[in-house]
N, C-alpha and C positions, 0 to 999 in steps of 0.2 A: 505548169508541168515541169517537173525538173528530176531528174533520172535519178536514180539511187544508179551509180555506177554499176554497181555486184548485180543488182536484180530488176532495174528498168523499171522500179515503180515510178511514177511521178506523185509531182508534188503539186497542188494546185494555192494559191493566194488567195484571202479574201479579207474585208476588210469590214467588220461587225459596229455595231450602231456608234459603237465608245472611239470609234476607229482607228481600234488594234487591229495589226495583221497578226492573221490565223491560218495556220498551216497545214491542209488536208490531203490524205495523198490519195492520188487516185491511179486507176490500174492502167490505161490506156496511153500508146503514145499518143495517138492521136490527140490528147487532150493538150502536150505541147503549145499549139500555138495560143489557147484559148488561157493559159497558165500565163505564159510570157506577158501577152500583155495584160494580165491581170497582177503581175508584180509592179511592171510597169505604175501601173495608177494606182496600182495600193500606195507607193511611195510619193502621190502626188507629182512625179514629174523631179522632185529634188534628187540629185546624183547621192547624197551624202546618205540619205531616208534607204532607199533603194538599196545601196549595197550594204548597210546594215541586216534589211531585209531578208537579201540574200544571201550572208552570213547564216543563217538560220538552217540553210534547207542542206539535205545530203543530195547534191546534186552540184556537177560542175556546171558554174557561170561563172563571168569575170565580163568587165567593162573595159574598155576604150575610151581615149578622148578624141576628141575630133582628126585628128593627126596618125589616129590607129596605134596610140600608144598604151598598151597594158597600164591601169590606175589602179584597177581595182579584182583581186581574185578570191576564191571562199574556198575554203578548206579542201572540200573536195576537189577542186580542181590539182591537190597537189595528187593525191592518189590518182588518181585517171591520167594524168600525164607524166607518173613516175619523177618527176624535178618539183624544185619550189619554184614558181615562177619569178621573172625578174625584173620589179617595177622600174622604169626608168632606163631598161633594154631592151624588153621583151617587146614586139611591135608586130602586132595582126594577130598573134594567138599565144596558147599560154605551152603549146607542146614540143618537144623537141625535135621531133621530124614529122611530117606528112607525105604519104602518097596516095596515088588515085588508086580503084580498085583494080585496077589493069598490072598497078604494082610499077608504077611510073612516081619520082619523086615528085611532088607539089609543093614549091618556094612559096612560104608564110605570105609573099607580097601578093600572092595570085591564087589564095585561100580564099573562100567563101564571106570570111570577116573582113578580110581586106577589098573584096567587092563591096559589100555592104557598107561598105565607111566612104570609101574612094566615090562611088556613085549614089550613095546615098538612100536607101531602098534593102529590102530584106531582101536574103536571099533562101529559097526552098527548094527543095528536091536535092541538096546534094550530098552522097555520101565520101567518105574515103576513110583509109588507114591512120589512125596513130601509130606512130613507135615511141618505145618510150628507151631510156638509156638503155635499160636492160636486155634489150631487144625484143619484149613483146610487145604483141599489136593488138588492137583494140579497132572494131568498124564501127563508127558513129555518124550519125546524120546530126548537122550543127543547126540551129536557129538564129541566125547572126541577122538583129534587126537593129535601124536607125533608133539614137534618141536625142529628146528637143529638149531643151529650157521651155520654163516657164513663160518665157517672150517666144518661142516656136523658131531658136537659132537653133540650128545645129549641135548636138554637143558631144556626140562617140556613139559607140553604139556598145549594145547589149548579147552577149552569146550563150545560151547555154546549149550543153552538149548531151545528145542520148548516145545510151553506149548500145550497138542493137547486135553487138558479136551472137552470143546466143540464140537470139530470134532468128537470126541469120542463116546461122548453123541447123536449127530446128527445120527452118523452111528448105535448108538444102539435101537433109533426111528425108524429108513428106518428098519432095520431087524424087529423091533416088526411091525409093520404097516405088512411088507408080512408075519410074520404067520399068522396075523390076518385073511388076506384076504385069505388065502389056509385053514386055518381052517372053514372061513365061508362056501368057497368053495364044502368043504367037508360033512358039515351039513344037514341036511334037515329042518328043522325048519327056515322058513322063516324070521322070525322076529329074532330068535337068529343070522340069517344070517348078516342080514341088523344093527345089534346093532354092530355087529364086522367090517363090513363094516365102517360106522361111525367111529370106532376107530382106524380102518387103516388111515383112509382121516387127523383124529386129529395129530395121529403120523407123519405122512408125513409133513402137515404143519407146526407144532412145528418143527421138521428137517428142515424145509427150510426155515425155520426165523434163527435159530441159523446159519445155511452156511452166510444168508445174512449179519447175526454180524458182523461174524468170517469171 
C-alpha cells in the first residue's frame, strides 16, 4: 500500500507467475501494512530490486541503511516533503522539519524511523506533522519497518508514508456535525436549535465531499 500523496489511494505489490511486479492500487489504508511487506518480497530481499520497485509507485518511500542514512528515495517523496532529499546527509527521514500533533518539534534522531533502525523492529500507531520549506503541513502516519539481507543481517530499514491530512479533516467534521446536533438537541430555543441543525447537515456534507476526493 503506498499512498498517492494528493488522494490516499494505495498501492498494493504483487508478484505474477513470470515474476514481474505488478502494481494495483487499492482503496484502503488499512491495506498499508499488508503492501509493505509485500514489496518487501516481491524484490526477493535484494536492496537494489526493491528500490527499483519502488520507483514505480506514486507514493512516498525511501530507504535507509543500517546507520539511518537516507540511500534511497522515489520521486514522490520530493513532493510530499516539498525539498529534493539529500543522499549522503539526510539521516532518519527525507523531510525538512517534523512535529508531534500537540505542535511540539520532533528531532529527525527521535522520529519513528530513527526508532525503527536504532532498535530494530517496526514501528506503528504513530502520527505527526510534516512541514515542508514553504510552510505547509501535511499529517501522516509513517510505516517505518526493519530490513534483512539475504543472510538475515541487518541492512536499513524501509519507510513509506500515508498522508491522512484529509481523512483527518473529514473525521473532524463528522465530530463537529454530532455536537452540533446533541447540543441542539439539548436547547430549548427553537431556532437556536434549527441554526445548529443546519450546521451539522454543512459539516457532514463538506466530510462527504472530501471522503469522495480522498
Amino acid at each position: 500500500m503506498f499512498v498517492c500523496a494528493a488522494r490516499e489511494l494505495l498501492i498494493s505489490i504483487n508478484v505474477n507467475q513470470a515474476g514481474a511486479i505488478r502494481v494495483d492500487l487499492v482503496t484502503s489504508v488499512e491495506s498499508a501494512e499488508n503492501l509493505l511487506h509485500a514489496a518487501i518480497a516481491a524484490a526477493g530481499g535484494e536492496r537494489a530490486a526493491l528500490a527499483e520497485a519502488l520507483e514505480a509507485l506514486d507514493a512516498p518511500v525511501y530507504l535507509t541503511d543500517a546507520d539511518g542514512n537516507v540511500t534511497h528515495y522515489n520521486r514522490a517523496c520530493v513532493d510530499f516533503a516539498g525539498r529534493v532529499p539529500q543522499i549522503g546527509s539526510d539521516r532518519w527521514c527525507v523531510t525538512w522539519k517534523l512535529t508531534t500533533l500537540d505542535g511540539e518539534p520532533l528531532p529527525h534522531e527521535l522520529c519513528p524511523m530513527a526508532v525503527a533502525v536504532k532498535e530494530r523492529r517496526e514501528v506503528r500507531g504513530a502520527e505527526a506533522f510534516v512541514e515542508r520549506p514553504d510552510g505547509t503541513r501535511r499529517r501522516i502516519v509513517p510505516f517505518p519497518t526493519p530490513l534483512y539481507d539475504a543472510q538475515g543481517a541487518f541492512a536499513g530499514a524501509i519507510n513509506l508514508v500515508i498522508d491522512v491530512t484529509e481523512r483527518r479533516r473529514a473525521e473532524e467534521l463528522t465530530a463537529q456535525a454530532l455536537r452540533c446536533r446533541r447540543l441542539a438537541a439539548s436547547i430549548g430555543d427553537h431556532q437556536a436549535g434549527g441554526t445548529l441543525r443546519s450546521m451539522a447537515d454543512e459539516y457532514d456534507a463538506e466530510a462527504e465531499r472530501i471522503r469522495r476526493l480522498n
